[in-house]
Structure formats: C-alpha cells, structure tokens
N, C-alpha and C positions, 0 to 999 in steps of 0.2 A: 245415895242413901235416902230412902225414906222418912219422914218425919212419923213421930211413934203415934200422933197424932190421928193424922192421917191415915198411919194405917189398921188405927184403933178406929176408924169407922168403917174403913171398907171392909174387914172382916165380916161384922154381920151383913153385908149389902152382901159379900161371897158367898156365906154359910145359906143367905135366902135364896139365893138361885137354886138350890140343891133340890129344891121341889116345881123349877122352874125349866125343865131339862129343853133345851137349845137355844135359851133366851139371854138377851146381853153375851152377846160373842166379844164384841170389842172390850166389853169390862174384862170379860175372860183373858181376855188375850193379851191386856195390858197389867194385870195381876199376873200373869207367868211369867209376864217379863220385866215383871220389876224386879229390883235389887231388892229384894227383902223376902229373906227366906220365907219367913211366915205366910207371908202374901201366897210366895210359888206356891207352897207347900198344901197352903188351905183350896188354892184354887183345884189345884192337883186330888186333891179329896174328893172337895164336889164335884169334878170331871167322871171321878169314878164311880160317882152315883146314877149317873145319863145313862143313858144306851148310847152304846158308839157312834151309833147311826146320827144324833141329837149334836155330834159335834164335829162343824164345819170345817173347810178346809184351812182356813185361816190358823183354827185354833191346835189342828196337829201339826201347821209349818213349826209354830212355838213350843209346841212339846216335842214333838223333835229336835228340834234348837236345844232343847233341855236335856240329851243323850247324855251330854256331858258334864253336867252342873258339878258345882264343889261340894255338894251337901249329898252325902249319900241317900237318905231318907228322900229327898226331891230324886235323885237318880232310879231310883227304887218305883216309887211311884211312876214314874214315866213308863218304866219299862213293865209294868202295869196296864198299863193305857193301852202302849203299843202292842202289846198282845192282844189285846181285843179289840185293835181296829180291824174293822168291816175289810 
C-alpha cells in the first residue's frame, strides 16, 4: 500500500511528465508498478500522451505486466498502449 501522502505528490511529478515525452522511464516504471491504482492509472494516461516510439523497453516489460490488472479502467488503458506499440 501506498501512503496517500506520497502518492498525493507523485501525482503532479506524473501529470508533468506528460509534456516531457521519454523522460523519467524509472519514475514511469515504478508508478505502474505500484500498488496503487491511482498511480497505474495516471501513469497509464500520460503514457498515452507520448508517441510510442518515446517509450522504452523497460516501461512496455510493466505494461505488459499490467494485461492482467484487477482494475478494469488500468486493463483498458493498457490494451490502449499495446495497440499502438511500434
């Protein structure tokens, strides 16, 4: 579990990447894989704002990882993604 805290600041540090397209992979990548929907969820947003090309191999191992999530909205988004990988 995430502290609400915590994930009450990373949010804006995520929503800023979104005009930052292939920068900060590891925050990326550590936001999909948090326990906390909101996090997946946001990060999965701004994913969808890049061009595909802008996002590394690292960060599709984790959204692939994410085919299967509990949260359909995160499920949804992914299979998003994975359409329009390169």
């Amino acid at each position: 579990m995430i502290p609400k805290a915590l994930e009450a600041k990373l949010l804006p540090l995520i929503v800023a990447c979104a005009d930052a397209p292939g920068s900060h992979a590891d925050l990326m990548c550590e936001c999909l894989a948090a326990p906390s929907i909101a996090l997946r969820y946001n990060t999965l947003a701004v994913l969808q704002r890049w061009p595909a090309s802008d996002l590394d191999a690292s960060i599709w191992e984790v959204i692939e990882a994410l085919a299967e999530d509990s949260v359909p909205q995160v499920r949804e988004a992914v299979q998003t993604l994975l359409a329009s990988r390169p």
